[in-house]
C-alpha positions as CSV (number, residue, x, y, z in Angstrom):
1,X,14.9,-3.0,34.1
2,X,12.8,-0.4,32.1
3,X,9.1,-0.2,32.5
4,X,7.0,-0.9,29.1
5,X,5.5,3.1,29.4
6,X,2.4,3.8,26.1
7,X,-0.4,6.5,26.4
8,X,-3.7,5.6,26.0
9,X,-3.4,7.7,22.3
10,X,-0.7,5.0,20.9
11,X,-3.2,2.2,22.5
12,X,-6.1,3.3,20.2
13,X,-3.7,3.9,17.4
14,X,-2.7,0.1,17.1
15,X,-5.8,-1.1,18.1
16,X,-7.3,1.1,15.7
17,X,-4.7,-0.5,12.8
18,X,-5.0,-3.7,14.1
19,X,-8.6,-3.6,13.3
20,X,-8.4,-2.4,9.9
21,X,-5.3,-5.0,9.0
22,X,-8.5,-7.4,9.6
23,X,-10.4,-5.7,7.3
24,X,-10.9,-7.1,3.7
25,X,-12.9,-4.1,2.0
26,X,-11.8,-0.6,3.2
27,X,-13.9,2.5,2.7
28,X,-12.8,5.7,1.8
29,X,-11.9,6.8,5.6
30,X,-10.3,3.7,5.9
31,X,-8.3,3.7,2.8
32,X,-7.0,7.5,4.6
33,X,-5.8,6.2,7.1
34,X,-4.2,2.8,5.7
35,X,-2.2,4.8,3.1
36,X,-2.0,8.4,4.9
37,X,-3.6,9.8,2.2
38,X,-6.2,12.9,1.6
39,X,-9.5,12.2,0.0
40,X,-8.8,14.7,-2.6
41,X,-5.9,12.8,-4.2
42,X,-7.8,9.2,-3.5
43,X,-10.9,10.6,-5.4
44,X,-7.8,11.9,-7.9
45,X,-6.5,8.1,-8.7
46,X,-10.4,6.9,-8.5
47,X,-11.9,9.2,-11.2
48,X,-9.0,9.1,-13.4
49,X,-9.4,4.9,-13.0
50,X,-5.3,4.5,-11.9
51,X,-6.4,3.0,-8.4
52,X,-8.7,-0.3,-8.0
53,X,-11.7,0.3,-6.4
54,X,-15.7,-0.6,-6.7
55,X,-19.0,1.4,-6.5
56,X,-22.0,-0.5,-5.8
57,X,-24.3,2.4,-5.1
58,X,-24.2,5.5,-6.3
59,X,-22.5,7.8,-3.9
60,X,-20.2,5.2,-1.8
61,X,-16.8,3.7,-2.9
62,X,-15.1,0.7,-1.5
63,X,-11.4,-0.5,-2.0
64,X,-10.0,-4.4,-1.5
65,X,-7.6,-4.1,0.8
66,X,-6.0,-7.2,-1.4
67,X,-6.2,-5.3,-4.5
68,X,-4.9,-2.6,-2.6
69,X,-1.7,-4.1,-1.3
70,X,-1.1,-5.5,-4.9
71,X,-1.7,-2.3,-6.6
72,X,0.4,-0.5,-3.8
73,X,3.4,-2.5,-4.5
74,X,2.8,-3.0,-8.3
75,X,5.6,-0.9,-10.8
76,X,8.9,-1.2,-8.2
77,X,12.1,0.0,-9.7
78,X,14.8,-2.2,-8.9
79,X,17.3,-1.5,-6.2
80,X,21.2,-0.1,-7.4
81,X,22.0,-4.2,-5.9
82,X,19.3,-5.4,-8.0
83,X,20.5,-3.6,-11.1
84,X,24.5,-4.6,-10.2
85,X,22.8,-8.3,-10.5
86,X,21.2,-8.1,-14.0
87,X,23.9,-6.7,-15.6
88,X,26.4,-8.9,-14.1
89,X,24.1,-11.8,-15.5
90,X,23.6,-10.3,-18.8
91,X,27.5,-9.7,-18.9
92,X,28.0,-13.5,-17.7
93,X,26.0,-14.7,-19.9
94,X,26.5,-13.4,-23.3
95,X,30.5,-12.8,-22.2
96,X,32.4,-13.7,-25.9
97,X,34.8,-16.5,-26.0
C-alpha cells in the first residue's frame, strides 16, 4: 500500500487555486496566477482592448473570471479529427449522382 505523501508547498498551492476557482471577479495578481501570465503582457491585451476586463477607479482593473474562461477558449481551430469530419460531410453531402 503506498502512503498518500504532499508537502505543505503543494497544500497551499491547491488551496490557494481552489480559492480563486471560487472567485467570480479576479484582480490582476489573480488573473497571474489563473493564466500563468506576466503583468506586462496582461496590461499588453488590456490597453490594446483584446482581453475583457473593467476599471471602476482609476488605477485598479478587475477581470470576470466568466468572461475570462469564455474569452480564453474563444477562436479554437479545429482538431486534424475535426477537420477529417467536415470535409467528409461536405463530400457526403454534395457527392454527385
Amino acid at each position: 500500500m503506498s502512503k498518500l505523501s504532499i508537502t505543505a508547498e503543494e497544500l497551499k498551492l491547491i488551496f490557494k487555486d481552489s480559492l480563486l476557482a471560487q472567485k467570480r471577479v479576479f484582480n490582476l495578481k489573480d488573473l497571474m496566477t489563473y493564466t500563468g501570465w506576466s503583468d506586462k503582457n496582461i496590461y499588453r491585451l488590456t490597453s490594446l482592448n483584446l482581453i475583457p476586463f473593467t476599471k471602476p477607479t482609476r488605477g485598479s482593473l478587475f477581470f470576470d473570471r466568466l468572461k475570462i474562461e469564455e474569452w480564453l477558449l474563444s477562436n479554437s481551430s479545429p482538431s486534424n479529427q475535426e477537420v477529417d469530419s467536415l470535409v467528409n460531410n461536405h463530400l457526403f453531402k454534395n457527392k454527385k449522382a
